[in-house]
N, C-alpha and C positions, 0 to 999 in steps of 0.2 A: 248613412242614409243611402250612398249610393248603390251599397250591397244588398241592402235587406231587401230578403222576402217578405217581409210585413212591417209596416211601420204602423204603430200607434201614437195618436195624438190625442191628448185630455191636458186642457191648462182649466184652472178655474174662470178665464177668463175665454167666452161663444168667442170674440174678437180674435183673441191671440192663436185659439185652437185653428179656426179658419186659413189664417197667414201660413202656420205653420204647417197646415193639410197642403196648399197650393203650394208651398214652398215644397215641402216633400213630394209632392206630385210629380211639378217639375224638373226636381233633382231626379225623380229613380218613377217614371211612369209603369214600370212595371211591376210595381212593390204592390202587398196587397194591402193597400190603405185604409184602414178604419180609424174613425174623428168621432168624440164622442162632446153633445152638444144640449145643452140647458133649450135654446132656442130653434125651435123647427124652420122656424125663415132662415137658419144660416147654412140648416144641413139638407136646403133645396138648394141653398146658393152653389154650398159646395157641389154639389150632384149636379146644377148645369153647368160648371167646369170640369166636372173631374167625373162622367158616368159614372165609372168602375169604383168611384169609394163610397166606403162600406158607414155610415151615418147611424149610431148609435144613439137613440132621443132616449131621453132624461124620462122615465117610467113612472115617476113615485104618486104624482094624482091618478092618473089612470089605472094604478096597480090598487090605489084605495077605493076607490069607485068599485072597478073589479070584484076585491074583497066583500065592498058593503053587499053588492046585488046576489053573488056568487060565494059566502062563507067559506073559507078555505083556498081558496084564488093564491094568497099569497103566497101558501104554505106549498102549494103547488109548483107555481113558477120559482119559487127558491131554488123546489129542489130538479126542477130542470133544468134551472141555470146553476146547480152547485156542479164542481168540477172534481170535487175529494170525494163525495159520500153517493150510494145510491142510484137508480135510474135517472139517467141527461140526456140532452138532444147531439146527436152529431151529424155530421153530411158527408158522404161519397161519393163518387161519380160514377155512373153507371157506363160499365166499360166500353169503348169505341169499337172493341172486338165483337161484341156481343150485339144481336139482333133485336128488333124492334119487339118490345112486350107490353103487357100493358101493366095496370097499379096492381091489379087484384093477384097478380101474378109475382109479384114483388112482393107486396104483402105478406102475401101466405109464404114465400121460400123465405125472406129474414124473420120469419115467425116462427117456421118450423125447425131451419137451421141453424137459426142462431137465439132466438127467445128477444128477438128486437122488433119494434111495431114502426113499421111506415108512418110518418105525419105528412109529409109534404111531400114534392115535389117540384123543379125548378127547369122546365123545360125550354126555357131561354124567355121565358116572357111574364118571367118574376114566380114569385113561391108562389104556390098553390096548396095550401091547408086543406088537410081531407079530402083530396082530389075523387073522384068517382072513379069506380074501380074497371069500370071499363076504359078509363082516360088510358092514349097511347104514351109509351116513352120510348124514346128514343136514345141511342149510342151518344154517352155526351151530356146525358141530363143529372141534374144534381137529387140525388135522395137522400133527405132529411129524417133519420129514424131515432127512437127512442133505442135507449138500451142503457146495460149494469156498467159497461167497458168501450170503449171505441173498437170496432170491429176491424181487426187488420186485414189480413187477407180474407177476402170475402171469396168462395168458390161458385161463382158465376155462373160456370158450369153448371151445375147443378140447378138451376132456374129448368124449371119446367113451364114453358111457354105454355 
């Protein structure tokens, strides 16, 4: 625990997950923590002691709900959340080196250079789903895009402001 860059916690039991998030917490504060939780009141509890982790809530009535209103929903989020097959969501940081642009600008360069579509953005004040394309981003911010592969070196550069 003391080492990792990421600690994961999932027990079947909201209780045991908890203890052992704040226990990891305070072993290694700088680890990137995600606790995954049946119960929303424990994964506020954990979030007022530990900001920075990452609370993973239990999906499965609200992904059927989803379904019902929206047919196709689930087949959807599957396959954004599958890891082996097909288009999935991933995040980068937009570089510290690079200058102030805005979404519509980002957009269209991981669209045109790479075939990956913008979803979000995280400009320190939580994700922002479908941001407006005139929204500013700044040196720092996380971008949440669609795409076939995780996008390694992304050439920056080439952002035409």
């Amino acid at each position: 625990i003391q080492a990792a860059s990421c600690i994961v916690v999932d027990n079947l039991e909201d209780d045991v997950t908890l203890s052992a998030a704040l226990y990891s917490a305070n072993i290694n504060p700088k680890a990137h923590l995600l606790a995954y939780f049946k119960d929303e009141a424990l994964s506020q509890l954990l979030n007022q002691h530990c900001p920075n982790a990452e609370c993973i809530p239990a999906v499965g009535a609200e992904m059927l709900a989803k379904a019902a209103v929206d047919p196709g929903s689930s087949a959807l989020h599957q396959e954004l959340l599958s890891s082996t097959q097909g288009m999935t969501q991933y995040s980068t940081i937009y570089p510290e080196s690079e200058s102030q642009t805005k979404v519509q600008a980002i957009f269209d360069f991981l669209k045109r250079q790479y075939q990956a579509t913008l979803i979000a953005i995280d400009t320190g004040n939580g994700i922002e789903l479908n941001p407006h394309l005139d929204k500013h981003v700044s040196p720092g911010a996380k971008v949440f895009y669609i795409a076939d592969e995780r996008l390694g070196t992304i050439k920056w550069t080439l952002l035409q402001n």
